[in-house]
Biopython code that builds the backbone (N, CA, C, O; Angstrom):
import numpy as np
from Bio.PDB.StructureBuilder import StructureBuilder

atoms = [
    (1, "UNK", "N", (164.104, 55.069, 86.152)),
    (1, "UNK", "CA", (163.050, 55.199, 85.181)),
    (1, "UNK", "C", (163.469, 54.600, 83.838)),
    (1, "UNK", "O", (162.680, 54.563, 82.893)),
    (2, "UNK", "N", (164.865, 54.077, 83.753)),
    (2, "UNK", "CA", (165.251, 53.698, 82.517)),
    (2, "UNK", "C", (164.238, 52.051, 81.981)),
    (2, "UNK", "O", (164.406, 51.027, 82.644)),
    (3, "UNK", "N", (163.488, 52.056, 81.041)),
    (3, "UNK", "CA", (163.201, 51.014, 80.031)),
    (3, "UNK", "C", (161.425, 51.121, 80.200)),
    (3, "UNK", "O", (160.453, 50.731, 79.554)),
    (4, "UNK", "N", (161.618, 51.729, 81.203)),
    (4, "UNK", "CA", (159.996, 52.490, 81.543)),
    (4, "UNK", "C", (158.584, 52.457, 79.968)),
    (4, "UNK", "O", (157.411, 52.085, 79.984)),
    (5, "UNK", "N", (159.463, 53.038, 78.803)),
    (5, "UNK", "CA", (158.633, 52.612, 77.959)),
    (5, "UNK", "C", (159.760, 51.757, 76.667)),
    (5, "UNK", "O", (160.991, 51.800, 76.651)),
    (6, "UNK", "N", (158.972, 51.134, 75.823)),
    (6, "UNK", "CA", (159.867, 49.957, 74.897)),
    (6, "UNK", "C", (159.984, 50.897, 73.789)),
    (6, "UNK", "O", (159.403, 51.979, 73.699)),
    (7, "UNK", "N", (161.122, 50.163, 72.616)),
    (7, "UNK", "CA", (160.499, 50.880, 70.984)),
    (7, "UNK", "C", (159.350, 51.259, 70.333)),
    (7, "UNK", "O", (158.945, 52.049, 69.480)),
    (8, "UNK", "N", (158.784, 49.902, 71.482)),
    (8, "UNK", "CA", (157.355, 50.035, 70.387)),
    (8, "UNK", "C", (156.333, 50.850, 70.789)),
    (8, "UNK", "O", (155.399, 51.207, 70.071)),
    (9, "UNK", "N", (156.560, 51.241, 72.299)),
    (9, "UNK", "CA", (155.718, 52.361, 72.340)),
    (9, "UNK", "C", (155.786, 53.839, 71.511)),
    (9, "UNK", "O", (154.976, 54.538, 70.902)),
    (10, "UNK", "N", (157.331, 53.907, 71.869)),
    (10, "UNK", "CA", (157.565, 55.516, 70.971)),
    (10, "UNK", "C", (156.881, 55.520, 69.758)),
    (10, "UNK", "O", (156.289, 56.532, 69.383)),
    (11, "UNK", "N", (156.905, 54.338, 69.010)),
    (11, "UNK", "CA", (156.694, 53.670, 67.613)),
    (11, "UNK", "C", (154.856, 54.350, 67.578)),
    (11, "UNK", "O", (154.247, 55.300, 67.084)),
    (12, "UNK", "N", (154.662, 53.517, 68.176)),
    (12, "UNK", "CA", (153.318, 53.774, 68.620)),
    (12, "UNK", "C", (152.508, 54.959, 68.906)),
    (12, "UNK", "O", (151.441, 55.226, 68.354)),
    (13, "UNK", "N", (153.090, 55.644, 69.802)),
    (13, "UNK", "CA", (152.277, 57.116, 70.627)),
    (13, "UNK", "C", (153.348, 58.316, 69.656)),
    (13, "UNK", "O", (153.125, 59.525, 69.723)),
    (14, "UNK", "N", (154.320, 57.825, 68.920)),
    (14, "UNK", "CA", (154.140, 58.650, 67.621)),
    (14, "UNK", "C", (153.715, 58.999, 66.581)),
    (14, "UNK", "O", (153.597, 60.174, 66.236)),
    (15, "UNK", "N", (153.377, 57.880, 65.832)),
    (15, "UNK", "CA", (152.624, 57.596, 64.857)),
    (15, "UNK", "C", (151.123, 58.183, 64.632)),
    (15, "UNK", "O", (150.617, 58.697, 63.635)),
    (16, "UNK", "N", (150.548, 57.893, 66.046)),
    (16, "UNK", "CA", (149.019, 58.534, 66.340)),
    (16, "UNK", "C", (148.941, 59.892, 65.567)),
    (16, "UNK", "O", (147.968, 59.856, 64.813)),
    (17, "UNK", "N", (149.504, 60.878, 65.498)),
    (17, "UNK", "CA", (149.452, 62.000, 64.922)),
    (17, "UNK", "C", (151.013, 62.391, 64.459)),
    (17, "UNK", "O", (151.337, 63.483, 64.925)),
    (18, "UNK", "N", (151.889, 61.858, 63.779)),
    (18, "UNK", "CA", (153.113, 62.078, 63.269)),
    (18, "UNK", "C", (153.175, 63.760, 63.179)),
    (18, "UNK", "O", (154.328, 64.104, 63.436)),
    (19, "UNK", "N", (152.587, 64.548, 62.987)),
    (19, "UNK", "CA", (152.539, 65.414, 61.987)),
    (19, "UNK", "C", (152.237, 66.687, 63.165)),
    (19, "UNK", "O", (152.404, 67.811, 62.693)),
    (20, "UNK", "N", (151.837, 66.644, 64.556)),
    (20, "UNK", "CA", (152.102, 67.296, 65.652)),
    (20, "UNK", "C", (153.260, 66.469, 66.911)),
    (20, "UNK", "O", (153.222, 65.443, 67.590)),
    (21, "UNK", "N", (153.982, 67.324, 66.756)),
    (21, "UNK", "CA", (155.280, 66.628, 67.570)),
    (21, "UNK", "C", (155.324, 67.064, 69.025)),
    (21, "UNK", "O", (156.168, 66.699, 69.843)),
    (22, "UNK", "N", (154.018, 68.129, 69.310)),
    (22, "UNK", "CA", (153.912, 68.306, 70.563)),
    (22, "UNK", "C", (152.965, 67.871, 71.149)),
    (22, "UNK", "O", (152.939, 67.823, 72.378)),
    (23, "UNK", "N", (151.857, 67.406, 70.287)),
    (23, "UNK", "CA", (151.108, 66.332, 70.954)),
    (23, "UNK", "C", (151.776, 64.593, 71.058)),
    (23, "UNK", "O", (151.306, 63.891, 71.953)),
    (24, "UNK", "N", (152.449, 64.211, 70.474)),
    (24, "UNK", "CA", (153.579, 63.145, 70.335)),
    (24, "UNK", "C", (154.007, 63.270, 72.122)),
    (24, "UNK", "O", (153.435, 62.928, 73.158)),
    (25, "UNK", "N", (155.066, 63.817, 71.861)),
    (25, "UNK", "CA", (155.742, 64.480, 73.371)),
    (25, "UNK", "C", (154.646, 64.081, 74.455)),
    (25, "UNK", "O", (154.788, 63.259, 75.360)),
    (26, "UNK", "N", (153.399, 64.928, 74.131)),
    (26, "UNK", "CA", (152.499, 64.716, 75.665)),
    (26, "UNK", "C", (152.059, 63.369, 75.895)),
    (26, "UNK", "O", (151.723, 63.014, 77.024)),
    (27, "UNK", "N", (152.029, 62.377, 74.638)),
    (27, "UNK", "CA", (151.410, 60.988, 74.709)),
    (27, "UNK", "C", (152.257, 60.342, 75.101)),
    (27, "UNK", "O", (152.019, 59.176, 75.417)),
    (28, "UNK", "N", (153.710, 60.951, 75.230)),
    (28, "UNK", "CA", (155.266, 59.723, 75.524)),
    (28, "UNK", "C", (154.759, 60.077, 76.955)),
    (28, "UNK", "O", (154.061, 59.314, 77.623)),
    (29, "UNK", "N", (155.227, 61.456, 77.406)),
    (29, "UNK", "CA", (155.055, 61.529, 78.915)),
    (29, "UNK", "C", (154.110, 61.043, 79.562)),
    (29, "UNK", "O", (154.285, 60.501, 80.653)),
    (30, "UNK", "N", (152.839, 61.172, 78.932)),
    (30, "UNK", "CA", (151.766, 60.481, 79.877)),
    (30, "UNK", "C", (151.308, 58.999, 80.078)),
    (30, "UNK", "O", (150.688, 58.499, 81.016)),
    (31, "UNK", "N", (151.913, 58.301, 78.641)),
    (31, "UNK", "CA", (151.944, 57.292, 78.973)),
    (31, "UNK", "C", (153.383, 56.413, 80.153)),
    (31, "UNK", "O", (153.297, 55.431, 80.890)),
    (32, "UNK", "N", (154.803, 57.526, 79.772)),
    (32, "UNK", "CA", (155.378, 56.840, 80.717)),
    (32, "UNK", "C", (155.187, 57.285, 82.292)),
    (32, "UNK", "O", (155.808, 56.741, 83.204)),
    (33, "UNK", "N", (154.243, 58.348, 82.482)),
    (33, "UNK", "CA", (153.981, 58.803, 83.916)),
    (33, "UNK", "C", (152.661, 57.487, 84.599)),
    (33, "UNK", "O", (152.188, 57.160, 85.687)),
    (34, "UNK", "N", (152.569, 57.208, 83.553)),
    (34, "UNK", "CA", (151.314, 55.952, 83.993)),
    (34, "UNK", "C", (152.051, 54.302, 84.445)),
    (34, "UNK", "O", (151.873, 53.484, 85.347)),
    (35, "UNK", "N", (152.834, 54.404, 83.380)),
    (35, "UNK", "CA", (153.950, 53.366, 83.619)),
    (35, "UNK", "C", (155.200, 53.281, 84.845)),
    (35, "UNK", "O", (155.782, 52.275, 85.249)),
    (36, "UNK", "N", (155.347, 54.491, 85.200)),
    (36, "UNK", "CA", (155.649, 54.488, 86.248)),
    (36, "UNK", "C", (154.853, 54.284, 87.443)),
    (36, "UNK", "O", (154.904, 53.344, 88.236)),
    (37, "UNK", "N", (154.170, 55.228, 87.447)),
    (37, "UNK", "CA", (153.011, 55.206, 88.795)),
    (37, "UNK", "C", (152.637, 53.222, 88.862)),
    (37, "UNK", "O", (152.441, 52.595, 89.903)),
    (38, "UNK", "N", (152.637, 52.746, 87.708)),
    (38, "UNK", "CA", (152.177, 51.378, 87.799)),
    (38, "UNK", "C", (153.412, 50.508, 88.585)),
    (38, "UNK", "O", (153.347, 49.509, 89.302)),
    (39, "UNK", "N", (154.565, 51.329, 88.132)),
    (39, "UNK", "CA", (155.545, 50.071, 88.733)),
    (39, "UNK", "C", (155.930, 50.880, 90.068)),
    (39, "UNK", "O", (156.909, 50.371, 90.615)),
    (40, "UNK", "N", (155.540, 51.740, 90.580)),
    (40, "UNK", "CA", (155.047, 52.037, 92.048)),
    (40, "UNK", "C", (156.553, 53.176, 91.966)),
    (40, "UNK", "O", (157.579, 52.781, 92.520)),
    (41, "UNK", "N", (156.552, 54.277, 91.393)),
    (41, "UNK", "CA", (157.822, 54.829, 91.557)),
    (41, "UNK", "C", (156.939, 56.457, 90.718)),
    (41, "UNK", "O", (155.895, 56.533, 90.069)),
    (42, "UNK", "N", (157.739, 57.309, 91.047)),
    (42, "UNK", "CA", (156.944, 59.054, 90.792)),
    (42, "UNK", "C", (157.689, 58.799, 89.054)),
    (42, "UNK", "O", (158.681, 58.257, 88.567)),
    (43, "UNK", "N", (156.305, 59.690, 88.518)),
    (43, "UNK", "CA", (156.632, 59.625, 87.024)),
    (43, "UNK", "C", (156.352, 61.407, 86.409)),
    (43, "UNK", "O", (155.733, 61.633, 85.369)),
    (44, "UNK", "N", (156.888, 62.400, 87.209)),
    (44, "UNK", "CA", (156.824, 63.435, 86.984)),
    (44, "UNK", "C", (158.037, 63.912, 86.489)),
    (44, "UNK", "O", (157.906, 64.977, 85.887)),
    (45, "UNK", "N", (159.292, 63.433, 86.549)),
    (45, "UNK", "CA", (160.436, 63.792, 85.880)),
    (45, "UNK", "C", (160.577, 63.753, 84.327)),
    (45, "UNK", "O", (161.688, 63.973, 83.845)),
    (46, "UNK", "N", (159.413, 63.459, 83.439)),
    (46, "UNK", "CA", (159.769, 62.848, 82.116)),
    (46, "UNK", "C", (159.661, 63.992, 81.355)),
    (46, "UNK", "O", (158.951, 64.923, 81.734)),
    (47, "UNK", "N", (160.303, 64.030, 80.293)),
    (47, "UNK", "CA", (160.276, 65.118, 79.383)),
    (47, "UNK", "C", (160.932, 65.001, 78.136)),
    (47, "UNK", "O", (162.151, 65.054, 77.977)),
    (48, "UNK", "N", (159.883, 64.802, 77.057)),
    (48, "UNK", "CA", (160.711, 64.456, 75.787)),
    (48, "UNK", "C", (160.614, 65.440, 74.702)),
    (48, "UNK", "O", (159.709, 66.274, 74.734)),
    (49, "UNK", "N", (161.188, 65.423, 74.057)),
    (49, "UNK", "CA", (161.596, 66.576, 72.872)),
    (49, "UNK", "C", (161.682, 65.717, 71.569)),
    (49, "UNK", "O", (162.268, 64.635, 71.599)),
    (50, "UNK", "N", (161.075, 66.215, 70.369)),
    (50, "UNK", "CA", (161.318, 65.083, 69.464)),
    (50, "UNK", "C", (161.266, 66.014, 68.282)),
    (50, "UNK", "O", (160.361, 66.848, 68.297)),
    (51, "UNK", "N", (162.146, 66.004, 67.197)),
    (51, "UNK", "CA", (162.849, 66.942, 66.190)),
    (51, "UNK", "C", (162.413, 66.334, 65.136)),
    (51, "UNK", "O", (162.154, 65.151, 65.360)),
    (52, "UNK", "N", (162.176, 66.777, 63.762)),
    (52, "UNK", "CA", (161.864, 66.050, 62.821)),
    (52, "UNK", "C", (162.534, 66.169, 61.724)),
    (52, "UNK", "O", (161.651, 66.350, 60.885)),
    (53, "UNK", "N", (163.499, 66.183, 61.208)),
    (53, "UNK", "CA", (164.450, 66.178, 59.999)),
    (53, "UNK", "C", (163.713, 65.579, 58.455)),
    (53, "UNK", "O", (163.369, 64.505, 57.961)),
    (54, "UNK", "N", (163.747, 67.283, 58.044)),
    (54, "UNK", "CA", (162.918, 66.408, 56.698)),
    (54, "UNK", "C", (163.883, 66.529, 54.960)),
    (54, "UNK", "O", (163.413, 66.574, 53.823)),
    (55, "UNK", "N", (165.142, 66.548, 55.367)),
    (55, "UNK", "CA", (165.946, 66.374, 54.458)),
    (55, "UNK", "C", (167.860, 66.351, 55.016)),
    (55, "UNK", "O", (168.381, 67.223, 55.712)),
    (56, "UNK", "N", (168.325, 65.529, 54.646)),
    (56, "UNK", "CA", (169.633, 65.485, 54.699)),
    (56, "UNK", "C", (170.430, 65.802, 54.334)),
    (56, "UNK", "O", (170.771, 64.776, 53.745)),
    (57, "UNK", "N", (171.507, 66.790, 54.050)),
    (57, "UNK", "CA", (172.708, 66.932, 52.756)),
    (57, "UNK", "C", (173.045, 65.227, 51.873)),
    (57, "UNK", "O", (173.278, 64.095, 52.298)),
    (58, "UNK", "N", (172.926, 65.755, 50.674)),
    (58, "UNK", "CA", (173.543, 64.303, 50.019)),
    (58, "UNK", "C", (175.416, 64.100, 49.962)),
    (58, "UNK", "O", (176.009, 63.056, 49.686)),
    (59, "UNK", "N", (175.835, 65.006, 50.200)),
    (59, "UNK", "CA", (177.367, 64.887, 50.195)),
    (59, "UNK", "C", (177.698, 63.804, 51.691)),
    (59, "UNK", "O", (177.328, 63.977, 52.852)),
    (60, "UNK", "N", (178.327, 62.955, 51.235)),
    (60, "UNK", "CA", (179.090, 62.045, 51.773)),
    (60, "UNK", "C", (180.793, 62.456, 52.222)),
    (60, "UNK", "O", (181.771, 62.604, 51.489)),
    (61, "UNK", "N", (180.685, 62.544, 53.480)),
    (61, "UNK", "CA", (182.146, 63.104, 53.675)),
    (61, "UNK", "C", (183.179, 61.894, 53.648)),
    (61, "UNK", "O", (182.771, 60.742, 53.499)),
    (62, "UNK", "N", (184.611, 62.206, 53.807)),
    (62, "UNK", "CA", (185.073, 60.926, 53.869)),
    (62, "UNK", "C", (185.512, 60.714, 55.539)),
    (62, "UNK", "O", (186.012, 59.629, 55.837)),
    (63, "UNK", "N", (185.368, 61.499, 56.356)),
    (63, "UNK", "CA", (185.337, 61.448, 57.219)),
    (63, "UNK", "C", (184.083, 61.113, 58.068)),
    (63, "UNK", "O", (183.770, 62.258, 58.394)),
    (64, "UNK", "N", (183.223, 60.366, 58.602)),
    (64, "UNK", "CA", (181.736, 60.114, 58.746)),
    (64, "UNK", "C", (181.698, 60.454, 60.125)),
    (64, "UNK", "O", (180.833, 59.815, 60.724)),
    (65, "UNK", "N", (182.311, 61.203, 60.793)),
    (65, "UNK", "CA", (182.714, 61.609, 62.229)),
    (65, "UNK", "C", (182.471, 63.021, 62.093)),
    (65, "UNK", "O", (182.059, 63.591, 63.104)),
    (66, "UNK", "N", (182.694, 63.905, 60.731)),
    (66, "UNK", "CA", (182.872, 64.653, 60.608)),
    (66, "UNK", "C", (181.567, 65.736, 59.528)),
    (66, "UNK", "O", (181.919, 65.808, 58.350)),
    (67, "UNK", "N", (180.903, 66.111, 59.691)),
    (67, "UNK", "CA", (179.650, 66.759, 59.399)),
    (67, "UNK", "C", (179.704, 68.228, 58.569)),
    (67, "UNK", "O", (180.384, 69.062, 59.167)),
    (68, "UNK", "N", (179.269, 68.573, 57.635)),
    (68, "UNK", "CA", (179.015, 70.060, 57.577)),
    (68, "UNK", "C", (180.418, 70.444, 57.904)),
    (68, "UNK", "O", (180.783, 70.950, 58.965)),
    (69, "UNK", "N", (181.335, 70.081, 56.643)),
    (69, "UNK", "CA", (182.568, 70.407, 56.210)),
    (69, "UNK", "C", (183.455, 70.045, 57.479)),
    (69, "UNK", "O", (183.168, 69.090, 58.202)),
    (70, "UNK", "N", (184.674, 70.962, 57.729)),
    (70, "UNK", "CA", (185.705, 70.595, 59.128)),
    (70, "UNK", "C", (185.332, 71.221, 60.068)),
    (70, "UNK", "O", (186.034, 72.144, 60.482)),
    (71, "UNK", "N", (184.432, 70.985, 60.522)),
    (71, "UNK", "CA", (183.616, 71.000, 62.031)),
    (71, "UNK", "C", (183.768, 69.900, 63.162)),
    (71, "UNK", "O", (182.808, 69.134, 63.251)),
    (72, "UNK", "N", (184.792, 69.703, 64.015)),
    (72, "UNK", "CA", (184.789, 68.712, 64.807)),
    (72, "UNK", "C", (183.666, 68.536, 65.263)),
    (72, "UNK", "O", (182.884, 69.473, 65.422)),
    (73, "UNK", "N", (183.304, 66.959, 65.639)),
    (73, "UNK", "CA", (183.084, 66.791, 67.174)),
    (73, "UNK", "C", (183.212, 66.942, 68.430)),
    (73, "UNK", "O", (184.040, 66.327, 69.103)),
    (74, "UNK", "N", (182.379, 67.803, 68.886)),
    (74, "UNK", "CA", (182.948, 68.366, 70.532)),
    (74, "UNK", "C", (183.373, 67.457, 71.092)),
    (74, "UNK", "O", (183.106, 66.276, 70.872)),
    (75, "UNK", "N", (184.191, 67.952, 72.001)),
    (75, "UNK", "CA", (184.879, 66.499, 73.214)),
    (75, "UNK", "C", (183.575, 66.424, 74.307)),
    (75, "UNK", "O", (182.800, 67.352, 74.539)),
    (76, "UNK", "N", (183.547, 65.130, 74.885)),
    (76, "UNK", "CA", (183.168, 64.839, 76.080)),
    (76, "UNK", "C", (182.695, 66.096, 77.405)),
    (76, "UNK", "O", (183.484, 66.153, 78.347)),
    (77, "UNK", "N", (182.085, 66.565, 77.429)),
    (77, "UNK", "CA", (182.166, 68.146, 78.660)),
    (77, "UNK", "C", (181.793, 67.322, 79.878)),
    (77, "UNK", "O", (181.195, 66.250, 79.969)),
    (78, "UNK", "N", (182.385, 68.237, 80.905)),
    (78, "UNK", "CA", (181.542, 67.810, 82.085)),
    (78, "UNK", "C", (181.290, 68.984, 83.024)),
    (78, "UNK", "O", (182.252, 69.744, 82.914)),
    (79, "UNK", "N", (180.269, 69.527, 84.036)),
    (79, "UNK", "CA", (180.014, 70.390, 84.709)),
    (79, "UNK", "C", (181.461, 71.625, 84.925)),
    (79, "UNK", "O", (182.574, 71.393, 85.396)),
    (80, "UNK", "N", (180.922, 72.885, 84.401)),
    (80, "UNK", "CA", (181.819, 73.893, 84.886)),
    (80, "UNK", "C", (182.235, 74.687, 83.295)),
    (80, "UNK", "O", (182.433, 75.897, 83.184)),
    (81, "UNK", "N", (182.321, 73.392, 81.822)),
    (81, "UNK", "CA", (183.072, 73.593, 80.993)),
    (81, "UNK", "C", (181.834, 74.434, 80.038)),
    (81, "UNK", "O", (180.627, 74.538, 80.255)),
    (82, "UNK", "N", (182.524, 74.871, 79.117)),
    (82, "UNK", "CA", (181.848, 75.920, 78.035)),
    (82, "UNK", "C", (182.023, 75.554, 76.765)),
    (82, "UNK", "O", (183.166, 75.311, 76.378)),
    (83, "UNK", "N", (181.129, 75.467, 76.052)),
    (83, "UNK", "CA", (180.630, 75.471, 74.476)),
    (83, "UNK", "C", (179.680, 75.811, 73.960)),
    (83, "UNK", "O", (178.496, 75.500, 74.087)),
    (84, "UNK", "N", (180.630, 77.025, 72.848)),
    (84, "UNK", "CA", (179.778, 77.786, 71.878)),
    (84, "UNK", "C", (179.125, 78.359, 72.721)),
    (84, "UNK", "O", (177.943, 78.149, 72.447)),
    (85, "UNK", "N", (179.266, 79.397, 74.215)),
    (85, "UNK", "CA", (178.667, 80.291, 74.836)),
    (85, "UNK", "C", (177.841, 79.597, 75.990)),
    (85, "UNK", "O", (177.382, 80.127, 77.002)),
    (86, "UNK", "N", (177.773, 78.392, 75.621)),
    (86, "UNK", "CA", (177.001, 77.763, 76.718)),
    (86, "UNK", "C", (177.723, 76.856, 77.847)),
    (86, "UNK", "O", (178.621, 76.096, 77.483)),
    (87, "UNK", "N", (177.339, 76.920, 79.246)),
    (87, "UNK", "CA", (177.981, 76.802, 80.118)),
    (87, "UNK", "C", (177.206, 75.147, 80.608)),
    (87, "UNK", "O", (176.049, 74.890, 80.272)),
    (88, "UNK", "N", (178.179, 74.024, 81.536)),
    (88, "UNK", "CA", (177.721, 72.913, 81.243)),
    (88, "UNK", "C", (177.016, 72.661, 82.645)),
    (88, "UNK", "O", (177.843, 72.160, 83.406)),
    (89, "UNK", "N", (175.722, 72.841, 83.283)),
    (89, "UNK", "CA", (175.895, 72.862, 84.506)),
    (89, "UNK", "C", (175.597, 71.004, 84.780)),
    (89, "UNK", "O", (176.107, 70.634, 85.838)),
    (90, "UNK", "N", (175.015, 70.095, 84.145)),
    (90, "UNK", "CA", (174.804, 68.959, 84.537)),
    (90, "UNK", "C", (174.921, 67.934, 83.134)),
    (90, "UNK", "O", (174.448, 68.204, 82.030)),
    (91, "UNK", "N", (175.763, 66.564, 83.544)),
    (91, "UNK", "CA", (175.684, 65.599, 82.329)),
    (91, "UNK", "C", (174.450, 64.425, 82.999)),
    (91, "UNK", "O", (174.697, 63.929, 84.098)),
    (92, "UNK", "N", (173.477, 64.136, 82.451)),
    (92, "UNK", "CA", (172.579, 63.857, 82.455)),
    (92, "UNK", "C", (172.662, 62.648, 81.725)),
    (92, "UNK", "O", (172.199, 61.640, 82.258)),
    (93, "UNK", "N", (173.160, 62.570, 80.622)),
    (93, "UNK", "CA", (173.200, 60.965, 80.517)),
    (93, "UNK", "C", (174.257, 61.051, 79.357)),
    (93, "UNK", "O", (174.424, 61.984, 78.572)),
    (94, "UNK", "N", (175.069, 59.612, 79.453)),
    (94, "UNK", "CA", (176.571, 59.583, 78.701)),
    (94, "UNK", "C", (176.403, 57.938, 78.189)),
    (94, "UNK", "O", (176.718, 56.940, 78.837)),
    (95, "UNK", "N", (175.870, 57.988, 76.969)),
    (95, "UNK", "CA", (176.184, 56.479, 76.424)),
    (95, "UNK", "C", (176.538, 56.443, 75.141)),
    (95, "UNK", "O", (176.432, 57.449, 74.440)),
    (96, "UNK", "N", (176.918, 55.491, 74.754)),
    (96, "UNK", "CA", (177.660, 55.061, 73.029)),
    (96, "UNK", "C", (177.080, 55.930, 72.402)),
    (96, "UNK", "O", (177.930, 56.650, 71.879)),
    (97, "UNK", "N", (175.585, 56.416, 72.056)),
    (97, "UNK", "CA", (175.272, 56.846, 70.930)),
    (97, "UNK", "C", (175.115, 58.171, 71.569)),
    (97, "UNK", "O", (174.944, 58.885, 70.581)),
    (98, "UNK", "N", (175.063, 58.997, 72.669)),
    (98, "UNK", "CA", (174.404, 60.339, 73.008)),
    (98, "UNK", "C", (175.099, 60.204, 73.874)),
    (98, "UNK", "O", (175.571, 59.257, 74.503)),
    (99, "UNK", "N", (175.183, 61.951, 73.898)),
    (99, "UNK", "CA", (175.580, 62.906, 75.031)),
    (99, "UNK", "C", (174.358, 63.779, 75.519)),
    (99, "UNK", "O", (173.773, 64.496, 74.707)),
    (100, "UNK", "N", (173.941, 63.718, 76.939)),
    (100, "UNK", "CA", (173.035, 64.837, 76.985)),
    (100, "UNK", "C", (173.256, 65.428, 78.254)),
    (100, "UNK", "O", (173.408, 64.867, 79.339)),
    (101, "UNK", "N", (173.255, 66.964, 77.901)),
    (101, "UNK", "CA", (173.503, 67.688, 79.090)),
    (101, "UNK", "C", (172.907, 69.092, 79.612)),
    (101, "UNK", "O", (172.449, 69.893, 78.797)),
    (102, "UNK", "N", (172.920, 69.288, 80.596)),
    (102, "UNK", "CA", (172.081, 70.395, 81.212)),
    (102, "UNK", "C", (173.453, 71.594, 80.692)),
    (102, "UNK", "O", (174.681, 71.649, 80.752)),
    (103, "UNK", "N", (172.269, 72.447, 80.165)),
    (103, "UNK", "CA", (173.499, 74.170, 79.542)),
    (103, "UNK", "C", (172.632, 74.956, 80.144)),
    (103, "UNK", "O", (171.485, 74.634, 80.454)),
    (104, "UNK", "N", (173.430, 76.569, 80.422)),
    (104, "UNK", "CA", (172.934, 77.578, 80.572)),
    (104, "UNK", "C", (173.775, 78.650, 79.316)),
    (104, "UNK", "O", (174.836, 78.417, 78.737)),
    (105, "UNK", "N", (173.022, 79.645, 79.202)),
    (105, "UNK", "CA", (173.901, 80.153, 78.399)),
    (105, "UNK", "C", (174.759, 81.237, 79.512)),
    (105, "UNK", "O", (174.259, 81.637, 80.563)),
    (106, "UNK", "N", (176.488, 81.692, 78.906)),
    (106, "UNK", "CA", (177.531, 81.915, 79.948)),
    (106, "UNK", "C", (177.806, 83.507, 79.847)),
    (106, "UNK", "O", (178.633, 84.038, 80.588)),
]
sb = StructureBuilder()
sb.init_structure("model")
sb.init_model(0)
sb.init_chain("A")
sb.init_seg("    ")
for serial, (resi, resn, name, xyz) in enumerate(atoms, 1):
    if name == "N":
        sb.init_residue(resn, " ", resi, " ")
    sb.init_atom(name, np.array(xyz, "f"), 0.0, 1.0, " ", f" {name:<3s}", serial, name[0])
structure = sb.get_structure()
């Protein structure tokens, strides 16, 4: 299902109503459940979540790895391992910019 929809859609079927992020969400999924079904493959797995950050801390650390004072970066998890109470049952996708993974709490 990967490339299923472009930038410019998100760009797009966000914008329509910026300001409800759960109607956003239903316009990603349904348009990529259409986009699938078109390129002949099931488009019921999709599910997006979209957060809206409406201010940043202005402090500049000198560490840029490093966030909200000496708080590491978690390491890498993979199925079985635990963080912050939550247990890792699936890694779901692992690239340069994101980690995303299936938790339960433990």
């Amino acid at each position: 299902m990967r490339g299923t929809l472009l930038p410019s859609d998100y760009v797009r079927l966000i914008r329509q109503d910026a300001s409800d992020l759960d109607a956003a969400c239903e316009r990603l999924a349904n348009e990529a459940k259409q986009r699938a079904q078109e390129r002949g493959y099931g488009g019921d797995q999709f599910c997006f979540q979209l957060v809206r950050i409406d201010e940043l801390p202005e402090e500049v650390t000198e560490h840029p790895g490093q966030l909200y004072g000496d708080l590491p970066i978690p390491p890498e998890l993979s199925p079985g391992e635990r963080l912050d109470g939550l247990e890792v049952l699936a890694v779901l996708s692992r690239t340069a910019q994101s980690r995303i993974s299936c938790s339960r709490c433990a």
